[in-house]
C-alpha positions in Angstrom: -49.6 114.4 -90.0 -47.9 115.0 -93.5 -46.2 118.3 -93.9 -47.6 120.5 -97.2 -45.5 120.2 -100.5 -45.4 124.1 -100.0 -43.2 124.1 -96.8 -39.5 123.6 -97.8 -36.9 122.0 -95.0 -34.7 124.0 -93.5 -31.5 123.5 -96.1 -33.2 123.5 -99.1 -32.5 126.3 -100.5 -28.6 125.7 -100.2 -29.1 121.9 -101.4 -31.0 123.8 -104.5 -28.6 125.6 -104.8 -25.5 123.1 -104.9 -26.9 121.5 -107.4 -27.7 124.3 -109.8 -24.0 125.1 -109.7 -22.9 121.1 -110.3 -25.5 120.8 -113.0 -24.2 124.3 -115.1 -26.7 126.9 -113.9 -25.9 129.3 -117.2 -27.5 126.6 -119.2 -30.4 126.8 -117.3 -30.5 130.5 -118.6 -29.1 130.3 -122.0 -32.0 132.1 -124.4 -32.2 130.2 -127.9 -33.9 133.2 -129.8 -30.6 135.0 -128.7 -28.6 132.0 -129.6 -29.9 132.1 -132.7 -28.9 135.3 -133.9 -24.8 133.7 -133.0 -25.4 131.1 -134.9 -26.4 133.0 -137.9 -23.6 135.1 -137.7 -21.2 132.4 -136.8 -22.0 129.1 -138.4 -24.8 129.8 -140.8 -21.9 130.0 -143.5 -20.7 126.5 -142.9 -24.0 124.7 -141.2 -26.6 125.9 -143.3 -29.6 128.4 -141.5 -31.3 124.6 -140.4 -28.1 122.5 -139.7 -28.4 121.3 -142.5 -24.9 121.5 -144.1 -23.6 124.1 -146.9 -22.9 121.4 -150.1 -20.7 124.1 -151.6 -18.5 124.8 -148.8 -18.6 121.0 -147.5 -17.0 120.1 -151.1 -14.4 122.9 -151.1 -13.7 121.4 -148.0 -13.2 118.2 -149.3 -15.2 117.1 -146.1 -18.3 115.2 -145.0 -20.5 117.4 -142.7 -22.8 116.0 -140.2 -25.9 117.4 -139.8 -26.2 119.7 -136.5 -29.9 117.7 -136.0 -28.7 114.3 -136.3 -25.5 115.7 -134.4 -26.6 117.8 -131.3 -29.0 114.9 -130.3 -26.1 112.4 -129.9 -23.4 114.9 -128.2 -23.3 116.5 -125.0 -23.3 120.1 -124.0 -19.9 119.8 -122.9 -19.3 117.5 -126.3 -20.5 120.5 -128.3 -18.9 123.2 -126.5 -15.8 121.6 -126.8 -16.2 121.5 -130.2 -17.2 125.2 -130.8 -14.4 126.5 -128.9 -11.5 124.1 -129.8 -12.9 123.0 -133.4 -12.8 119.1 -134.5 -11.3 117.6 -137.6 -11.3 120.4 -140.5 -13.6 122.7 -138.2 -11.9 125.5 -136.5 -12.4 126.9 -133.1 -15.4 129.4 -133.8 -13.4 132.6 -132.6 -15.8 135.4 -130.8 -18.2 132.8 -129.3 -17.8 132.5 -125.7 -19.7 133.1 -122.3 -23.4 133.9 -122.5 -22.9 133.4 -126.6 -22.3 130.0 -126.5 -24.6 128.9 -124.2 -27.0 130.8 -126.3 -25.5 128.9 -129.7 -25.9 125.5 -127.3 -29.5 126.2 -126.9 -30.4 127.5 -130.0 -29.0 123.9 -131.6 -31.1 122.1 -130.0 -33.7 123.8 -130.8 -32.8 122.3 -134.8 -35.7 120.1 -136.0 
Protein backbone atom coordinates (compact mmCIF):
# COMPACT_ATOMS: atom_id res chain seq x y z
CA UNK A 1 0.00 0.00 0.00
CA UNK A 2 1.47 3.52 -0.93
CA UNK A 3 1.56 6.02 1.83
CA UNK A 4 -0.53 9.51 0.87
CA UNK A 5 1.70 12.55 -0.42
CA UNK A 6 -0.01 14.27 2.63
CA UNK A 7 1.67 12.21 5.41
CA UNK A 8 5.27 13.59 6.03
CA UNK A 9 8.09 11.02 7.58
CA UNK A 10 9.04 11.36 10.79
CA UNK A 11 12.22 13.93 10.20
CA UNK A 12 10.96 15.96 7.78
CA UNK A 13 10.34 18.79 9.17
CA UNK A 14 14.08 19.02 10.50
CA UNK A 15 15.44 17.81 6.96
CA UNK A 16 13.14 20.98 5.71
CA UNK A 17 14.39 22.70 7.80
CA UNK A 18 18.32 22.12 7.23
CA UNK A 19 18.01 22.98 4.02
CA UNK A 20 16.13 26.30 4.29
CA UNK A 21 19.09 27.43 6.52
CA UNK A 22 21.91 25.98 3.74
CA UNK A 23 19.93 27.49 0.89
CA UNK A 24 19.61 31.27 2.65
CA UNK A 25 16.12 31.23 4.18
CA UNK A 26 15.94 35.36 4.28
CA UNK A 27 15.90 35.14 0.46
CA UNK A 28 13.09 33.06 0.57
CA UNK A 29 11.42 36.10 2.38
CA UNK A 30 12.94 39.04 0.83
CA UNK A 31 9.76 41.37 -0.44
CA UNK A 32 10.65 43.08 -3.99
CA UNK A 33 7.91 45.91 -3.62
CA UNK A 34 9.88 46.77 -0.41
CA UNK A 35 13.15 46.29 -2.25
CA UNK A 36 12.14 48.51 -4.53
CA UNK A 37 11.64 51.49 -2.53
CA UNK A 38 15.98 50.79 -1.50
CA UNK A 39 16.71 50.80 -4.65
CA UNK A 40 15.18 53.99 -5.50
CA UNK A 41 16.70 55.64 -2.72
CA UNK A 42 19.97 53.98 -3.10
CA UNK A 43 20.90 53.25 -6.72
CA UNK A 44 18.29 54.97 -8.80
CA UNK A 45 20.90 57.84 -9.02
CA UNK A 46 23.59 55.76 -10.58
CA UNK A 47 21.32 52.72 -12.25
CA UNK A 48 18.64 54.41 -13.68
CA UNK A 49 14.71 53.70 -12.16
CA UNK A 50 14.85 50.35 -14.81
CA UNK A 51 18.63 49.34 -14.56
CA UNK A 52 19.10 50.86 -17.19
CA UNK A 53 22.18 53.09 -16.52
CA UNK A 54 22.32 57.07 -15.86
CA UNK A 55 24.43 58.39 -19.27
CA UNK A 56 25.21 61.55 -17.42
CA UNK A 57 26.65 60.13 -14.41
CA UNK A 58 28.27 57.06 -16.28
CA UNK A 59 30.33 59.79 -18.38
CA UNK A 60 31.32 61.85 -15.30
CA UNK A 61 32.45 58.71 -14.31
CA UNK A 62 34.42 58.11 -17.08
CA UNK A 63 32.96 54.46 -16.79
CA UNK A 64 31.00 51.83 -18.79
CA UNK A 65 27.91 50.73 -16.84
CA UNK A 66 26.33 47.40 -17.23
CA UNK A 67 22.95 47.21 -17.26
CA UNK A 68 21.39 45.66 -13.93
CA UNK A 69 19.02 43.38 -16.50
CA UNK A 70 21.69 41.99 -18.60
CA UNK A 71 23.68 42.01 -15.19
CA UNK A 72 21.55 40.36 -12.38
CA UNK A 73 20.69 37.44 -14.83
CA UNK A 74 24.39 36.39 -15.11
CA UNK A 75 25.52 36.96 -11.24
CA UNK A 76 24.66 35.30 -8.23
CA UNK A 77 22.90 36.40 -5.10
CA UNK A 78 26.02 36.12 -3.26
CA UNK A 79 27.81 37.83 -6.66
CA UNK A 80 25.50 40.74 -6.26
CA UNK A 81 25.54 41.12 -2.61
CA UNK A 82 29.13 41.16 -2.64
CA UNK A 83 28.99 43.81 -4.82
CA UNK A 84 26.41 46.03 -3.02
CA UNK A 85 28.22 45.91 0.19
CA UNK A 86 31.95 45.94 -0.88
CA UNK A 87 31.42 47.94 -4.32
CA UNK A 88 33.41 46.69 -7.63
CA UNK A 89 35.64 48.76 -9.96
CA UNK A 90 34.57 52.62 -9.66
CA UNK A 91 31.24 51.46 -7.67
CA UNK A 92 31.38 52.01 -3.97
CA UNK A 93 30.11 49.95 -1.22
CA UNK A 94 26.28 51.16 -1.07
CA UNK A 95 26.50 52.35 2.66
CA UNK A 96 22.95 51.96 4.70
CA UNK A 97 21.96 48.78 2.83
CA UNK A 98 22.20 45.78 4.76
CA UNK A 99 19.99 42.92 6.47
CA UNK A 100 16.41 42.72 5.43
CA UNK A 101 17.33 45.85 2.81
CA UNK A 102 19.39 44.10 0.76
CA UNK A 103 17.72 41.11 0.43
CA UNK A 104 14.91 43.26 -0.49
CA UNK A 105 17.30 45.28 -3.19
CA UNK A 106 18.34 41.45 -4.34
CA UNK A 107 14.87 40.70 -5.10
CA UNK A 108 13.61 43.74 -6.36
CA UNK A 109 16.64 43.40 -9.28
CA UNK A 110 15.54 40.68 -10.44
CA UNK A 111 12.52 41.68 -10.75
CA UNK A 112 14.22 44.21 -13.82
CA UNK A 113 12.75 43.34 -17.19
Amino acid sequence: MRTPITTLRPGAPFVLAVILIITGSSALAADAKAGKAVYMKACRSCHGTAGAPNAATAKMLKVEMRDLKVAVSSLSDPDIRKIIVDGKGKMVATKGVAGADLDNVIAYMHTLK
